[in-house]
C-alpha positions as CSV (number, residue, x, y, z in Angstrom):
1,X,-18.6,-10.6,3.3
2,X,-19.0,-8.9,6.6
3,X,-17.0,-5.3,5.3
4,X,-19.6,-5.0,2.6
5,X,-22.4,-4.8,4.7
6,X,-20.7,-2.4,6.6
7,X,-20.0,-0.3,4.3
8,X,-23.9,-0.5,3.0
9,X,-25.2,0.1,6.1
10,X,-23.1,3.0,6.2
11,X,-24.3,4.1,2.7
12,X,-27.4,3.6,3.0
13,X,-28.6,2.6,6.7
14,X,-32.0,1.7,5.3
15,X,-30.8,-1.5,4.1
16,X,-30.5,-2.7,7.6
17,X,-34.4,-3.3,7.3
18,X,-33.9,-6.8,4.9
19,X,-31.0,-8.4,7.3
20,X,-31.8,-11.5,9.3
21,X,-29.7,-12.1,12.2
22,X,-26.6,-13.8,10.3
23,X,-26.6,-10.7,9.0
24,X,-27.0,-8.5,11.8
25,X,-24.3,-10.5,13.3
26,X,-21.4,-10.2,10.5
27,X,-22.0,-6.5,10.3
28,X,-22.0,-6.1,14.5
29,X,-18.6,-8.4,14.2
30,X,-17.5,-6.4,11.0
31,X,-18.0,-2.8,12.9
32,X,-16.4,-4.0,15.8
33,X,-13.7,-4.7,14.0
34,X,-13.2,-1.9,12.2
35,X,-13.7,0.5,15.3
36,X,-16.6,1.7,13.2
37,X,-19.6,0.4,16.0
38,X,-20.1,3.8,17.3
39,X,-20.8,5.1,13.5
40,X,-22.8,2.6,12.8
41,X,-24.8,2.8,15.6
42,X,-25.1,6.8,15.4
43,X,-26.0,6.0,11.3
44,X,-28.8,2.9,12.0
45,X,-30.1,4.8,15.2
46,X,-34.2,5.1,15.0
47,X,-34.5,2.0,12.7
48,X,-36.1,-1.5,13.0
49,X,-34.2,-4.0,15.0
50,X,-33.9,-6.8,16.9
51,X,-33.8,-5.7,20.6
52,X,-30.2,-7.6,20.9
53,X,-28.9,-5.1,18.5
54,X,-30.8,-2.5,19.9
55,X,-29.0,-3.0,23.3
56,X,-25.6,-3.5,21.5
57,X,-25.7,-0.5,19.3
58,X,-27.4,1.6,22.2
59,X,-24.0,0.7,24.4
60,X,-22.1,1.5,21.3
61,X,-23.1,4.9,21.4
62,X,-22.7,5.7,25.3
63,X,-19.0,4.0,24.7
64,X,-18.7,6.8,22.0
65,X,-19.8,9.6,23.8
66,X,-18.2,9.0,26.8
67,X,-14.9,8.6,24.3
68,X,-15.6,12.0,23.3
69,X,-15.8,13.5,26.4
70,X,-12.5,12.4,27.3
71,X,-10.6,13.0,24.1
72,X,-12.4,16.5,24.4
73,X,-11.0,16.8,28.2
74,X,-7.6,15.8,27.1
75,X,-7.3,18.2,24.1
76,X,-8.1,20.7,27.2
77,X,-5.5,19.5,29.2
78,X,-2.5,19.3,26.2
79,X,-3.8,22.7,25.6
80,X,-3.3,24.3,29.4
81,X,0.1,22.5,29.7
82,X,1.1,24.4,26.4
83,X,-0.4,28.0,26.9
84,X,2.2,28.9,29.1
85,X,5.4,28.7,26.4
86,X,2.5,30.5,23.7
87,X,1.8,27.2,21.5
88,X,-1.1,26.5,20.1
89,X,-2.7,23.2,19.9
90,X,-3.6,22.0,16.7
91,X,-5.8,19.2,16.6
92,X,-5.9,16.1,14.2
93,X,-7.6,13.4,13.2
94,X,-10.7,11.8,15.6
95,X,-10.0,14.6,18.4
96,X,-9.9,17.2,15.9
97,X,-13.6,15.8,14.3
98,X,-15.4,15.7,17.8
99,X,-14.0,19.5,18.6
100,X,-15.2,20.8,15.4
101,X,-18.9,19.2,15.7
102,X,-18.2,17.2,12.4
103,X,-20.3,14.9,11.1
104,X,-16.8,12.9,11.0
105,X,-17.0,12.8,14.9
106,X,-20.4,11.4,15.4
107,X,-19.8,8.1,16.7
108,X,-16.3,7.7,15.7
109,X,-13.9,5.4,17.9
110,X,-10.7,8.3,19.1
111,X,-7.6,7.0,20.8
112,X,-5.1,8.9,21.2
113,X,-4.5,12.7,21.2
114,X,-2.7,13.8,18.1
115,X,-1.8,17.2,17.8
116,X,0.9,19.4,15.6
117,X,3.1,21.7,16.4
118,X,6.1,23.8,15.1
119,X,9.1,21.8,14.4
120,X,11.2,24.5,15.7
121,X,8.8,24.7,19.2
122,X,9.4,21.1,19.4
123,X,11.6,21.3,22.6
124,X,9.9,23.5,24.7
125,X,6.5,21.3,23.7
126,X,8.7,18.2,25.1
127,X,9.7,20.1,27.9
128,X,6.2,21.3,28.7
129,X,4.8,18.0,28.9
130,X,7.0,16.1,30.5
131,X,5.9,18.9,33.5
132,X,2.3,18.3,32.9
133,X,2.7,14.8,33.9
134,X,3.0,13.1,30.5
135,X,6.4,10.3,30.4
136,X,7.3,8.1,27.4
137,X,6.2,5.1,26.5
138,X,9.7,3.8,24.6
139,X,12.3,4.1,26.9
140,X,14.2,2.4,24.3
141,X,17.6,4.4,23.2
142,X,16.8,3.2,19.3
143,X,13.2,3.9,19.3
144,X,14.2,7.5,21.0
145,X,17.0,8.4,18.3
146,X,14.9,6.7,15.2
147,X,11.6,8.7,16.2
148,X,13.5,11.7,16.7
149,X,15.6,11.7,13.5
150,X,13.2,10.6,11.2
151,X,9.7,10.5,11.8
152,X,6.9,13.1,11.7
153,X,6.3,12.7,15.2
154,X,7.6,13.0,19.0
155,X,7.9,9.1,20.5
156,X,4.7,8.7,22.1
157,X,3.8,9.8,25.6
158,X,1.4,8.8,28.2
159,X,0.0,10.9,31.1
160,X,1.1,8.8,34.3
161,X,-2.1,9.2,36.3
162,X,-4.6,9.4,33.2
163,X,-3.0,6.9,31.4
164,X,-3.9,8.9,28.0
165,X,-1.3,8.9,24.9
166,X,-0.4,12.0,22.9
167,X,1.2,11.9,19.5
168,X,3.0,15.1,18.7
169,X,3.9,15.7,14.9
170,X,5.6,18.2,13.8
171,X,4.6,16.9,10.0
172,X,2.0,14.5,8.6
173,X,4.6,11.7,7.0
174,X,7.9,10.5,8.3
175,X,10.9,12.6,6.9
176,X,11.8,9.3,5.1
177,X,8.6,9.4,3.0
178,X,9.0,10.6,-0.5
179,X,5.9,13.1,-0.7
180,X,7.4,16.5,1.6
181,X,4.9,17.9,3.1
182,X,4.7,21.5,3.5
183,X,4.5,21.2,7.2
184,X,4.9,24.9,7.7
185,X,1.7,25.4,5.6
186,X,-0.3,23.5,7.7
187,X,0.3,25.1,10.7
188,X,-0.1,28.1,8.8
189,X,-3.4,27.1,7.4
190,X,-5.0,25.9,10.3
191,X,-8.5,27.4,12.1
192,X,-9.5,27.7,15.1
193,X,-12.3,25.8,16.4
194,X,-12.9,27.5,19.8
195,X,-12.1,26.8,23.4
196,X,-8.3,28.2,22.3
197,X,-8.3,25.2,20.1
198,X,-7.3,24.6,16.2
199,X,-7.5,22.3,13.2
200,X,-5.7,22.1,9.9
201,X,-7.7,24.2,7.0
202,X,-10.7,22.4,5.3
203,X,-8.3,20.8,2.6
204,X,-5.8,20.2,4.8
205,X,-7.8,18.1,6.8
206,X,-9.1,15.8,3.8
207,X,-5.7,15.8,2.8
208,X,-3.7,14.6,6.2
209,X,-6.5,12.1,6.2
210,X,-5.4,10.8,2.5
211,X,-2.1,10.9,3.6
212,X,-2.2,8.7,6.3
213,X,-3.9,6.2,4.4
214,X,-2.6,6.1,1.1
215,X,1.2,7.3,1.5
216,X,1.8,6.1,4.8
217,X,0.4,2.7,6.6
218,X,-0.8,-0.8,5.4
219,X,-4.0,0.4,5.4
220,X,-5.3,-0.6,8.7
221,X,-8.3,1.4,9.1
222,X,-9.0,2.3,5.9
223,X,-12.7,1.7,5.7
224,X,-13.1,4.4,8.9
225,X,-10.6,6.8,7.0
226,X,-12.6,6.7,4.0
227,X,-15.6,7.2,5.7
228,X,-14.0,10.5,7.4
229,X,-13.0,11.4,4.0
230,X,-16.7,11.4,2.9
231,X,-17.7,12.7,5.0
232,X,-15.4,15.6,5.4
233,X,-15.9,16.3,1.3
234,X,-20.2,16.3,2.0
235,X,-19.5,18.9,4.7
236,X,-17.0,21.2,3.2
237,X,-18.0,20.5,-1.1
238,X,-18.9,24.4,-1.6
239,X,-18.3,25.1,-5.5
240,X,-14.9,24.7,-6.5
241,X,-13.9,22.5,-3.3
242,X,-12.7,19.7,-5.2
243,X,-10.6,21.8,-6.9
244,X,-9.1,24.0,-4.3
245,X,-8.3,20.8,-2.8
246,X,-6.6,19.0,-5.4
247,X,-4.5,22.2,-5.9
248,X,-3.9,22.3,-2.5
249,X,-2.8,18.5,-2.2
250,X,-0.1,19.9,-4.5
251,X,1.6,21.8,-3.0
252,X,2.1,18.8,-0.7
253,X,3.0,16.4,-3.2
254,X,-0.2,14.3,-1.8
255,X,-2.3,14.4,-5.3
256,X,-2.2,11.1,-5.9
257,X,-3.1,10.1,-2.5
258,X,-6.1,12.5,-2.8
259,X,-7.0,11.9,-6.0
260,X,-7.5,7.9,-4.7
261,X,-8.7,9.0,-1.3
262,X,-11.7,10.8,-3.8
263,X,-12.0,7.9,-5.7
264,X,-12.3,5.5,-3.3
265,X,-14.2,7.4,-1.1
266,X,-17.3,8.0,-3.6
267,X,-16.7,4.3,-4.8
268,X,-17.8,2.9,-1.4
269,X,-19.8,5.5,0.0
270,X,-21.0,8.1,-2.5
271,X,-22.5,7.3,-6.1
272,X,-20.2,4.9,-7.4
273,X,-16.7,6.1,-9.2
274,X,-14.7,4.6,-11.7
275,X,-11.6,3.0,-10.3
276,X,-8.1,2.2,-11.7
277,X,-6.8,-1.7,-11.8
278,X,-4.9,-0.6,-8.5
279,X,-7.7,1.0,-7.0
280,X,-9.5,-2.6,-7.1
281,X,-6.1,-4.0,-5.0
282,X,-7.1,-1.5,-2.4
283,X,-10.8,-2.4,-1.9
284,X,-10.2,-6.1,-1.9
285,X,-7.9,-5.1,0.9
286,X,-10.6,-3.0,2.6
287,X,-13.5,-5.0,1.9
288,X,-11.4,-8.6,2.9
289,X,-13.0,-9.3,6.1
290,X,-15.4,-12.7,6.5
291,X,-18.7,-12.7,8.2
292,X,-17.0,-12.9,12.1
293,X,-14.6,-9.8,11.1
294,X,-11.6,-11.5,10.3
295,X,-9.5,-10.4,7.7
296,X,-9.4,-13.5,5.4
297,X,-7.2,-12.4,2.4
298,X,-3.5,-12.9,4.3
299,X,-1.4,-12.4,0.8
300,X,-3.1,-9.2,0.2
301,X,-2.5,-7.6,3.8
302,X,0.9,-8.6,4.1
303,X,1.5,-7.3,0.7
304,X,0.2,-3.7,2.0
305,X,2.5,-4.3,5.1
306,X,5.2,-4.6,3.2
307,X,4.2,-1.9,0.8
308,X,3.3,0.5,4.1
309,X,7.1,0.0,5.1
310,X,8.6,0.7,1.7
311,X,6.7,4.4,1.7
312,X,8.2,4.9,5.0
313,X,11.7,4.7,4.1
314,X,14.1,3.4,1.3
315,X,15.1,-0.3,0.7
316,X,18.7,-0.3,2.3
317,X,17.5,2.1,5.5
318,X,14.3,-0.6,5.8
319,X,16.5,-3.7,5.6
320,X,19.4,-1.8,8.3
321,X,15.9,-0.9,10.5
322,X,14.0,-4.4,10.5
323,X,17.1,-6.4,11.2
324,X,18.1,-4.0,14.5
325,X,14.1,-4.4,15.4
326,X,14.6,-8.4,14.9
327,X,17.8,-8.3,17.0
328,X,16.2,-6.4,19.3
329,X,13.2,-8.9,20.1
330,X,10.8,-7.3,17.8
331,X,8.4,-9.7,15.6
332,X,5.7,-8.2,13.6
333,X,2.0,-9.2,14.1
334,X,0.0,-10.2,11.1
């Protein structure tokens, strides 16, 4: 299967020397498909290859620094727009990696800005951006009032002549989630990076990331997450990491979610770990992709769809939320 060569390569690029080109092509189709083909590329670079590769993994690493420049312009510009009402911009996920120099960020695929703020500065932050030339995206009156009364986040907005998104949380799950994070923590935590920028603390970091993949989500994107998370834990592991984190995790309610993210993590990419009977659920649903990057196993990912929707909220308040979506127009894509 294409996802396990990807994950192999990523390992251990050196393996990329025995593949003939059915295999060069389900790992190209694999990466693609995982937004992982500027990683790769940045991880195989300087090996034997085909010269088709070559010239597709060179282009996959000018797309990827060219998507750093501008995720790196547009952190600057979120974080004019807000030095005037004295907020500052904390950073998260891809943007965050590529700000920080982290191995994380080499090659990795960004799309929007995310960024978190004070719940109580949410307002002026609104207000702030809407004069910097950022509009929303959901004009809709129930996407407006659901975002706004229970999710961890601002409804999106776009810049109208850059065409950019920004994602403002205020928290890292949806207020419906049963895990509380300590948002106020976080914002407490965080460190700056330079250029008037921040991120969340080193454990905070590894633990949004855990989060967002294991308490909130169907799992789309899991094989890049992990590979953040890996990389993340190599750069930071100073003695008694693990455990400064796990403590940490906590006071989030996240230790579960970390405790997998670990596991998981240094399954795929590390030394090997041993892994819980769930666990396996959650690597056949990372590793289900065929040899053309499709995802093959349908039952499993609509059973992590499912299970993504019933983290976000309870049973009744997901049943009264899909059926307004479905009257509404709204069908879900598989």
């Amino acid at each position: 299967m294409s996802a396990r060569l990807l994950v192999a390569a990523l390992r251990d690029p050196a393996c990329t020397g025995e593949f003939n080109a059915a295999g060069w092509t389900a790992l190209i189709s694999a990466a693609r498909a995982e937004q992982m083909i500027g990683t790769l590329a940045v991880r195989v670079a300087g090996l034997p290859m085909p010269a088709a590769v070559a010239r597709i993994l060179e282009d996959a690493r000018a797309s990827a620094e060219q998507g750093r420049i501008a995720a790196l312009w547009e952190a600057e510009m979120a974080r004019r727009a807000l030095a005037a009402i004295g907020v500052p911009v904390i950073l998260l996920k891809g943007t965050a990696f590529v700000a920080a120099g982290l191995k994380a960020g080499q090659g990795r695929h960004i799309g929007d800005l995310d960024i978190l703020v004070p719940r109580n500065r949410l307002e002026e932050v609104e207000a702030a951006l809407l004069a910097a030339g950022w509009e929303w995206v959901k004009p809709d009156p129930y996407d407006d009032a659901y975002y706004r009364r229970w999710m961890h986040e601002l409804p999106p907005l776009i810049h109208r002549e850059r065409d950019r998104m920004i994602d403002v949380h205020h928290t890292i799950l949806p207020l419906t989630a049963a895990p509380k994070p300590d948002a106020a923590a976080l914002v407490a935590g965080a460190v700056e990076i330079g250029g008037g920028l921040s991120m969340l603390s080193q454990e905070d970091v590894v633990i949004h990331a855990a989060a967002h993949l294991f308490a909130d989500g169907e799992l789309a994107g899991g094989l890049r997450n992990l590979w953040d998370i890996h990389c993340l834990i190599g750069e930071y592991d100073t003695p008694g990491y693990v455990e400064g984190l796990r403590a940490r995790a906590r006071v989030h309610g996240l230790l579960p979610a970390v405790d997998r993210a670990l596991r998981l993590s240094q399954w795929l990419y590390g030394a090997g770990a041993p892994l819980t009977l769930t666990d396996r659920l959650f690597v056949r649903r990372l590793l289900g992709r065929d040899g053309w990057g499709r995802q093959r196993r349908k039952a499993i990912e609509f059973g992590f769809y499912l299970r993504g929707h019933l983290l976000r909220m309870p049973p009744a308040m997901l049943a009264r939320h899909l059926w307004t979506k479905w009257r509404k127009g709204y069908r879900p894509v598989h």
